[in-house]
Every structure is written in C-alpha cells, then in structure tokens.
N, C-alpha and C positions, 0 to 999 in steps of 0.2 A: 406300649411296649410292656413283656408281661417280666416278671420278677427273671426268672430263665433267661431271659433274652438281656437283661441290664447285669445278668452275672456273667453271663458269655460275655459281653462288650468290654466289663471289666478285664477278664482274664486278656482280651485281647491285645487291649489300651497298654495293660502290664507287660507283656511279652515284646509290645513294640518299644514301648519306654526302655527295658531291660536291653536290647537289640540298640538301641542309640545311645545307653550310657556306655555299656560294651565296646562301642564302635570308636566311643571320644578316648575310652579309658587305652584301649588300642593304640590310641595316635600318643599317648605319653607314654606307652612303653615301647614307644620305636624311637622317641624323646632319650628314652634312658631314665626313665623313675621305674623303680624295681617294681613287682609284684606287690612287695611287702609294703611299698610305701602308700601302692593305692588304696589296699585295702584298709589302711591308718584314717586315709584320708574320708572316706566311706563311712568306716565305722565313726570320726569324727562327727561326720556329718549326719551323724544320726542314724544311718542304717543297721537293724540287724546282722547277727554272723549268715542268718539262713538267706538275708536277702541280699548279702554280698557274694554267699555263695552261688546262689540262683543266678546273678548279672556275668560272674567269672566262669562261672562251668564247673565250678569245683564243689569239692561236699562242705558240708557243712563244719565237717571237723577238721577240716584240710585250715581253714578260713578262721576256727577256733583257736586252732594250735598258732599259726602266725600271733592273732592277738594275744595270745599269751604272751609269747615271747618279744612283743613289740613292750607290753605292759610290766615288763621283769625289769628290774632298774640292771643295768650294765656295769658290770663292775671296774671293767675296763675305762668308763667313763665318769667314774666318782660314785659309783650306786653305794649302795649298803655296804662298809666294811664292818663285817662283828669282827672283831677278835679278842 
C-alpha cells in the first residue's frame, strides 16, 4: 500500500468515525441534552473546537463561541462578584 493510498484510508476511517459519533450525538439530542452540553462533553473529552466542528456541521467559530461561554463563570450561579 503506497503512502497516497494509507492517507486516503485515513481520511476515510475519519469521515466514517465522524458519521457514527454524529449519529450517537443525534440520539441524545432527541434525549434532550442541548447542543451546548455536547459540545462540553466533546471538548471535555479531549477534542478540538475544529474537530467538534467537523463531527457537528458547524464552523469552527460557531463551536469557539459556545466554549467560550460554557467556560465564563455565570454570575447567576455564584461566578465572579467584583464589586
């Protein structure tokens, strides 16, 4: 198998992986876990923002901005009070 041929299989291997976590991630947002919570759960587990975008359909900055705001302490919730 020449170098060409083991990068194409990669890309392959990835696209069908991408298509099965896609498909699990599906079945808990018909569950009722929001958007926002999977992408927590993702980035948790280690993934990039580009490679949660690439599995969700969405850009890359789409998938930034969430963890931004997942990552901002809630003030609503006892986060940072300056005053």
């Amino acid at each position: 198998m020449t170098k060409e041929n083991e990068e194409i299989n990669v890309e392959e291997v990835t696209k069908r992986l991408d298509v099965i976590i896609y498909l699990l991630l599906e079945q808990k947002r018909q569950a009722g876990v929001s958007k926002k919570q999977i992408i927590n759960e993702l980035s948790t587990l280690g993934l990039k923002d580009w490679e949660i975008a690439r599995i969700l359909g969405k850009t890359r900055s789409y998938v930034s901005s969430e963890l931004t705001q997942i990552k901002k302490p809630n003030k609503k919730q006892g986060g940072d009070k300056s005053e």
